[in-house]
N, C-alpha and C positions, 0 to 999 in steps of 0.2 A: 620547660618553662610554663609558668601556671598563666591560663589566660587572667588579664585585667577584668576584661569585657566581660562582666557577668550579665548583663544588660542587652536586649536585642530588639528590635525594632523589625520588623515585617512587612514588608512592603507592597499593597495588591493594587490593581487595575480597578477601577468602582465609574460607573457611568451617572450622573447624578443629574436630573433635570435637561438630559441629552448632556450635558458636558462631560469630559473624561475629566477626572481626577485620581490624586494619590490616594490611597487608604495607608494609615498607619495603625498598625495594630501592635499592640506591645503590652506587659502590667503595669500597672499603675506604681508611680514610681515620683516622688516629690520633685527629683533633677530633670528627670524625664517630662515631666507634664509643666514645670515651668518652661523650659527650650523647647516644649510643640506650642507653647502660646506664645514666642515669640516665632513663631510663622507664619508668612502673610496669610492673615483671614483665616484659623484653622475651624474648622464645621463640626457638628457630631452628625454621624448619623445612626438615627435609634434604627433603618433597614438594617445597616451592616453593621454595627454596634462597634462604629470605632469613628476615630476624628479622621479628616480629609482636608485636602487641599487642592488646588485645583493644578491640574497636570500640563505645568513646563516645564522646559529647558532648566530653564532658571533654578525656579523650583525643587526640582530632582537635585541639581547641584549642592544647592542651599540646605536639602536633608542633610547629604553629605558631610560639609561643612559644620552643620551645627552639631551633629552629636560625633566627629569624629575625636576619637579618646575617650569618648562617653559611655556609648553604645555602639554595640555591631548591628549593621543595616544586611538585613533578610533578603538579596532579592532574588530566590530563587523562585517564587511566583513572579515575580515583576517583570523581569526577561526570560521567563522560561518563552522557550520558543521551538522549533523544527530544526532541525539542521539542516543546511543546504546539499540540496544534490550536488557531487563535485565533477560528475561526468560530465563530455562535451554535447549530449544530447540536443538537438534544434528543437526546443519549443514551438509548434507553429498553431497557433489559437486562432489564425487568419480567418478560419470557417465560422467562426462566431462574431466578428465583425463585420462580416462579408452579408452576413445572411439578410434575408430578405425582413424588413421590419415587421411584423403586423399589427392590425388596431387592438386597441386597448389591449396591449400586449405589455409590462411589465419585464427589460430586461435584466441580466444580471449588471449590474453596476461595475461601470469601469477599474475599479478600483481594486476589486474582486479577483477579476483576470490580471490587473496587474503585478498583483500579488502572488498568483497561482505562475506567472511570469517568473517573477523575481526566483518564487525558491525552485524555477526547475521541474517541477511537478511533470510527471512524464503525462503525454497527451491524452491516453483514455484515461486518467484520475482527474484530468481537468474537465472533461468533456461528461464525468459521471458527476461531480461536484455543480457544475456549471448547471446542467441537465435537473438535478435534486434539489438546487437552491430557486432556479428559474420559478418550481412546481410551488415549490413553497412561499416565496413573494408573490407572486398571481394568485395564492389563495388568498394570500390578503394584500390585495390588489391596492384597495384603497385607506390604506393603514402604512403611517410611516414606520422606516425600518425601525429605528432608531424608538419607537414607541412599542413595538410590539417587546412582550414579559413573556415570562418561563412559563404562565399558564397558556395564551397562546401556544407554546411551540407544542405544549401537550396534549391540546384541544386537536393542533394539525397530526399529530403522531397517530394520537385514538382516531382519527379518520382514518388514516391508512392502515391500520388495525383492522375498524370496520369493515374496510376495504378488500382485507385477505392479502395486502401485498407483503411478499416475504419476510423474516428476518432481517435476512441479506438486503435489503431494502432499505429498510427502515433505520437498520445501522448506520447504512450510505447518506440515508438524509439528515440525519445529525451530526455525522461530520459533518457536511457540507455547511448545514448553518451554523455550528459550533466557527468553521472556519473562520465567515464571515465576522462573526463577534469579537473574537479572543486574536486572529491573525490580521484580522484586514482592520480591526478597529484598535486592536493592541487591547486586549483586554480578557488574560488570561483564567481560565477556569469561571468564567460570569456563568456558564448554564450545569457547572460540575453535579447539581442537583438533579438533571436530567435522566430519567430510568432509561437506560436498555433492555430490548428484546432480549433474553435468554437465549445462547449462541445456541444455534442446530448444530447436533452430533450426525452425519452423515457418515456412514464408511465409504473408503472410493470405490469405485465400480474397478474392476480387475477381469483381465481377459488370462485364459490359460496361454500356456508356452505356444500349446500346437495352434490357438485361436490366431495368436501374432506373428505366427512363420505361415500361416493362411493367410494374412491379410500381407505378408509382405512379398508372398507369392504371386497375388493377383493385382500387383499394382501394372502400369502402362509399360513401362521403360524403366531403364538404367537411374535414370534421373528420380522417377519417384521411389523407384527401391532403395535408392541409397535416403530418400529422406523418412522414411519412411522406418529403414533401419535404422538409420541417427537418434529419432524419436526414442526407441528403444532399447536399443544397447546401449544407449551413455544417458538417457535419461534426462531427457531435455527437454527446459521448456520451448516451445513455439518460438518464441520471441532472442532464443539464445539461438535455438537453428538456421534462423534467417540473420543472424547476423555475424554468422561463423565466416571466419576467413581464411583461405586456403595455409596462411601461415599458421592458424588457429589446427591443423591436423599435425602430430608430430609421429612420424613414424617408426624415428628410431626408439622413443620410451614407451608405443603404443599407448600417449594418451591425449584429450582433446583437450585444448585450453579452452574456459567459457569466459570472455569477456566482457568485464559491468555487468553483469546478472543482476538479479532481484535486490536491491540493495546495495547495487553499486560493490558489489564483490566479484571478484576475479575467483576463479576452481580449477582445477583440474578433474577430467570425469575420462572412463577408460573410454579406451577405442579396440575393437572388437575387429579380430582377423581379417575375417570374410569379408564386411563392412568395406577393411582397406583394401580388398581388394576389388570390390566393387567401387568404390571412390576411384581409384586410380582408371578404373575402367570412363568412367562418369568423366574425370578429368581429363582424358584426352578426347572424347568424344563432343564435351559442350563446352571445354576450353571457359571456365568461368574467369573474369577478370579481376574484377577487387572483391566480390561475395561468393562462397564457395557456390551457395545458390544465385541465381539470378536472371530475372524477370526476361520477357523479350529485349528488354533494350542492355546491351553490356554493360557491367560497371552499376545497375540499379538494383537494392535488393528482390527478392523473391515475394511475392504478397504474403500475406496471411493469409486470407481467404482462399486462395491457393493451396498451402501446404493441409488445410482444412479438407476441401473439394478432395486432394489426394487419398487421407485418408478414410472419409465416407466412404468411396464409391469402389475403394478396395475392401473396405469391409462386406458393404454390400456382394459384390462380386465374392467373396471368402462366405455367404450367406454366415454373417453371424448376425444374428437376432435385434440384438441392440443397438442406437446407435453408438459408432465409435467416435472420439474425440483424441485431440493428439495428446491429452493430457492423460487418456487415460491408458495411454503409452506407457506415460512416463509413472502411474501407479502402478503399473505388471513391471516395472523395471525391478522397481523398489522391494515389491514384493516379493516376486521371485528370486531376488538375491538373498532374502529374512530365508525365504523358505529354503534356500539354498546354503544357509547355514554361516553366512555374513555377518560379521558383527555391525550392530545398528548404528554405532558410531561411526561406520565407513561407509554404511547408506548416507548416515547423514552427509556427511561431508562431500560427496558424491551428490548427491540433489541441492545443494548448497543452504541447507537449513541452518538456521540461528541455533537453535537447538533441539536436541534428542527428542524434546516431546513433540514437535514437531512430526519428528520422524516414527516416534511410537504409533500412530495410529495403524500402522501397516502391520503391527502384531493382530490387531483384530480383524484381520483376512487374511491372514497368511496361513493355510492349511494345515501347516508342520505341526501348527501349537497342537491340532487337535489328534495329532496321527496316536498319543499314546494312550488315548483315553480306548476304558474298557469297552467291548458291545456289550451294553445294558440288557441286551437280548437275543441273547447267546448263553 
């Protein structure tokens, strides 16, 4: 059936003399622009080169209203939004309310954290936001939010340019203020003009077979070798390790379940012989209760910093040169499965990646590629 609706209406967020208001953007259109003049008070604005109105309840309704059967209303700018995390993760933001005030200090606005509340934001994304926006309202300490423009935030960016602070930095703090604009004030894509730093291409750091059966040789105990092996045989991040549960090992299909991973996905990653039999060893000797790992007191997970400390100081002790990190476990996992003739699509799904190109960058360390090229000097 042929659409009616040739006619569309678009709908954006526009902040206009501090007020929020509607932007309607649409062409010009004779049915069209008599039914926007009968809407309360419509404005032009020659900034953003379309008529506006001023953003209620009401208002929004009354769009609705007026051109339905007329025109189709646009609003995938309007409410485009995040999607809520659906895991039961505890938010706990306490340390940011807690903290000690200081003078002429500038903090993040309630409002802010409220927000970072509402959608679930797991703790360090709140604490890296919170942290990037703080930096950023303290530079302009005495300047309202709600006043500061797109050349400011580019004036604060080329500072930290100046600065030398990374990429990876600088990305961080434009989300952070983007947030504040478009989520906490409801006013999507207002800074979309905004340039990004050019992402760094880094390859991951990768340890050989025999560098990671060194390091899982010189761990303490029972207890660090199995985490130690986890790291690498299934390919884990940190944060999936420590929050594995004994019912999360399954032994008859020899594979681990990874619960709410990165994205709130669920996987399956294998489980390696030896490993269960070192678990099994691991589990009647420290009897863990609700986390397969866990801290001094039963029943509480494992730290991080912890599973960190583990892996350092078995590197160290494996005298390998660099330092090790647990993630770059989890890059020799990947790898060495490429090089081991794995199809990449089973990496992927195995590290729990979105997609393959995710997973492609592990062709560019993986040694195999380069096994058939000629010696140039021979």
């Amino acid at each position: 059936m042929e659409n009616k609706l040739q006619t569309s209406i678009t709908l954006k967020h526009l902040l206009i003399k501090k007020q929020q208001c509607i932007g309607l953007q649409f062409h010009t259109d004779k049915v069209i622009d008599a039914l926007v003049r009968e809407l309360p008070k419509p404005m032009w604005s020659n900034k953003f080169n379309m008529v506006y109105i001023v953003n209620t309840r009401s208002n929004l309704n009354l769009i609705f209203d007026k051109f339905r059967g007329v025109a189709w209303i646009n609003c995938n700018y309007f409410f485009q939004d995040r999607i809520l995390n659906h895991d039961n993760k505890k938010i706990n933001i306490s340390w940011f309310r807690n903290r000690t005030k200081r003078q002429n200090f500038r903090p993040c606005p309630e409002e802010y954290l409220q927000k970072l509340e509402l959608k679930k934001y797991a703790n360090s994304t709140v604490k890296t936001y919170v942290s990037c926006f703080e930096t950023f309202i303290n530079h302009y300490r005495n300047i309202e939010l709600l006043d500061l423009n797109e050349n400011d935030i580019r004036n604060y960016l080329q500072k930290l340019i100046q600065e030398n602070w990374s990429n990876s930095y600088i990305n961080q703090s434009i989300n952070a203020i983007k947030f504040y604009y478009e989520m906490v004030l409801g006013m999507p894509n207002r800074f979309y003009a905004i340039e990004r730093p050019r992402k760094e291409f880094k390859l991951p750091k990768v340890l050989s077979k025999e560098e990671v059966l060194s390091i899982i040789e010189h761990t303490n105990n029972i207890k660090h070798r199995c985490i130690v092996s986890l790291l690498y045989s299934a390919g884990l991040r940190r944060n999936e390790l420590l929050n594995l549960k004994r019912k999360d090992i399954d032994a008859k299909r020899m594979v681990i379940k990874v619960r709410q991973a990165k994205g709130n996905k669920d996987r399956l990653t294998v489980l390696n012989k030896k490993v269960l039999v070192d678990l099994n060893i691991y589990i009647k000797a420290f009897s863990p209760i609700k986390y397969l790992f866990e801290g001094a007191i039963s029943g509480k997970k494992y730290s991080s910093s912890s599973v960190l400390k583990i892996v350092v100081q078995a590197a160290e002790k494996a005298k390998i040169r660099e330092r090790v990190s647990p993630h770059i476990l989890r890059h020799s996992f990947a790898t060495h499965l490429l090089e081991g003739g794995v199809d990449l699509r089973h990496i992927q799904l195995l590290l729990g990646h979105n997609s393959t190109k995710t997973t492609e960058i592990y062709t560019h360390v993986a040694t195999n590629t380069f096994m058939d090229i000629k010696d140039l000097l021979t």
